[in-house]
BARO-292479 format. One line per 4 residues: number of its first residue (from 1); their letters; for each residue z, y, x of C-alpha. Coordinates in nm, 2 decimals, padded with zeros to 4 digits. Last residue first. Layout:
// residues N
NUM	A	Z,Y,X; ...
END
This chain:
// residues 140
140	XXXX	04.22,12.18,06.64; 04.40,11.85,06.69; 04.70,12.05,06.56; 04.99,12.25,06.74
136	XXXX	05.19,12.52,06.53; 05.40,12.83,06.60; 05.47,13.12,06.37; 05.68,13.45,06.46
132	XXXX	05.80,13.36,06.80; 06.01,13.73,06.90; 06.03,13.88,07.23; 06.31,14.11,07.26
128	XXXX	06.43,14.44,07.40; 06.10,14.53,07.58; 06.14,14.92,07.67; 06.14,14.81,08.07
124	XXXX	05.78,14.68,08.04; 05.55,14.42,08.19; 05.82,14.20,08.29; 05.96,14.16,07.94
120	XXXX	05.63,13.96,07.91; 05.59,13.73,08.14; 06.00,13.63,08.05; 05.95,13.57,07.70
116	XXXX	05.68,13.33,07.73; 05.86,13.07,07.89; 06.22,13.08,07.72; 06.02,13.11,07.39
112	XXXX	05.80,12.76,07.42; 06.16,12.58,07.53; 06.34,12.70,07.20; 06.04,12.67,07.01
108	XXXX	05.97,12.27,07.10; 05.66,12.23,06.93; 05.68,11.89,06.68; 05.54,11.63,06.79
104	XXXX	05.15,11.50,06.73; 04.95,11.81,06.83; 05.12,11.75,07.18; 05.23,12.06,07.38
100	XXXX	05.52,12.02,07.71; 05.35,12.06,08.01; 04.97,12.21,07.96; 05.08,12.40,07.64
96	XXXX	05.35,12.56,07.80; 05.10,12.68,08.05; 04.86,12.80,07.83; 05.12,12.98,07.65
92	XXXX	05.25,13.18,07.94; 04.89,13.27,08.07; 04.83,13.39,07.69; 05.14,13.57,07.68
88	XXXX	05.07,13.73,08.00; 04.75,13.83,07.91; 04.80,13.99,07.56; 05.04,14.20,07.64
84	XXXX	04.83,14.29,07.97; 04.54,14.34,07.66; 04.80,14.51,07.46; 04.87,14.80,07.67
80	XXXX	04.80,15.08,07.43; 05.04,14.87,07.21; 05.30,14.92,07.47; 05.32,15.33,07.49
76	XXXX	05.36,15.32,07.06; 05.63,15.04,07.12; 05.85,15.23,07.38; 05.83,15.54,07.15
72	XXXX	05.95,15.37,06.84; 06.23,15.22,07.07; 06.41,14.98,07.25; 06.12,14.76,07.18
68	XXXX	06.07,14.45,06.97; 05.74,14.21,07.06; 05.56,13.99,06.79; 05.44,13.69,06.83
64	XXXX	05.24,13.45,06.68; 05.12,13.11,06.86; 04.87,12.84,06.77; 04.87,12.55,07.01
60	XXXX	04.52,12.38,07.00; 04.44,12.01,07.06; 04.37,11.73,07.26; 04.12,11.91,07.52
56	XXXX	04.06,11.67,07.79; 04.13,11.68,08.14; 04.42,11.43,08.15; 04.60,11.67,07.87
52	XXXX	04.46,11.97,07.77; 04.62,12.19,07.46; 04.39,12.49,07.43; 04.60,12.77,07.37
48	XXXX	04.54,13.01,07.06; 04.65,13.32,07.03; 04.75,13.53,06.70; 04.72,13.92,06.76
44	XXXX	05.03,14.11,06.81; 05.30,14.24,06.59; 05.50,14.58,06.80; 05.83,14.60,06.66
40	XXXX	06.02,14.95,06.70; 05.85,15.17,06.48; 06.04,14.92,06.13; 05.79,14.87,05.84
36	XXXX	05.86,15.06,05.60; 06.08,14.93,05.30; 05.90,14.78,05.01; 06.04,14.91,04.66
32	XXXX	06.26,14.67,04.46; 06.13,14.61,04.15; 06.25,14.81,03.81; 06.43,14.58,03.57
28	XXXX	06.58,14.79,03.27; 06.24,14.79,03.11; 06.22,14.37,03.18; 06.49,14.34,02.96
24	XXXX	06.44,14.53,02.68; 06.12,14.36,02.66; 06.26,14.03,02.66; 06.52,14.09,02.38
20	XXXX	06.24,14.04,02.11; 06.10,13.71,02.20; 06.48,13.55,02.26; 06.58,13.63,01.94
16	XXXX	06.27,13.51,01.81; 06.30,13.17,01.93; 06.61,13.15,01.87; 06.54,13.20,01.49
12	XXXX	06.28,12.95,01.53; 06.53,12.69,01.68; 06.78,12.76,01.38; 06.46,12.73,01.13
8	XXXX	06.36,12.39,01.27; 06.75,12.26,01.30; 06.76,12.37,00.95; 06.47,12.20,00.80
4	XXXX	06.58,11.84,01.03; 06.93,11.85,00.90; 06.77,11.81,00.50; 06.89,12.14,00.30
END
């Protein structure tokens, strides 16, 4: 038998092999179920700061965040006061985007986070962390 006959037939054979055995497989391969999503955190709206630099609008810095509380509680009380929420972060990221935004660099996190985490813990004693989700700055 010519090599190239049985290196067809081996790779065929293979080919099979492989064919039936993935069925079993997947069967014995359940996904993982979705946990719930934990009471504590409290996702708010995206905002959007205007980034203004010699009194023109260069850009937009686009912000997530979302707020963890002490506890399920704590975070049902704050969401009913999500426009304060919504305020101070707003104030806090209009200012950061004033000083230190560009849509050309890269946002400094660590420095956007140390100024918008304060505003906000203020507003409630149940605030354990304020967390950056996304960030980005683009010519908007």
């Amino acid at each position: 038998m010519p090599p190239a006959r049985s290196a067809f037939r081996l790779a065929a054979l293979l080919a099979a092999a492989v064919a039936a055995a993935a069925p079993a497989l997947a069967d014995t391969k359940k996904a993982d179920p979705i946990p719930p999503p934990d009471p504590s955190f409290l996702v708010m709206e995206p905002i959007d700061a205007p980034i203004v630099d010699s009194g023109r609008i260069d850009g937009v810095l686009h912000l997530s965040i979302a707020v963890k509380t002490k506890s399920a509680d704590d975070a049902a009380g704050l969401a009913k006061r999500m426009p304060e929420l919504r305020a101070a972060s707003l104030a806090a990221a209009i200012e950061f985007a004033r000083l230190h935004a560009s849509p050309y660099t890269p946002v400094n996190v660590a420095r956007l986070s140390a100024m918008i985490a304060p505003p906000i813990k203020r507003l409630d004693k149940g605030i354990e962390k304020v967390l950056i989700v996304k960030v980005s700055a683009d010519e908007g």
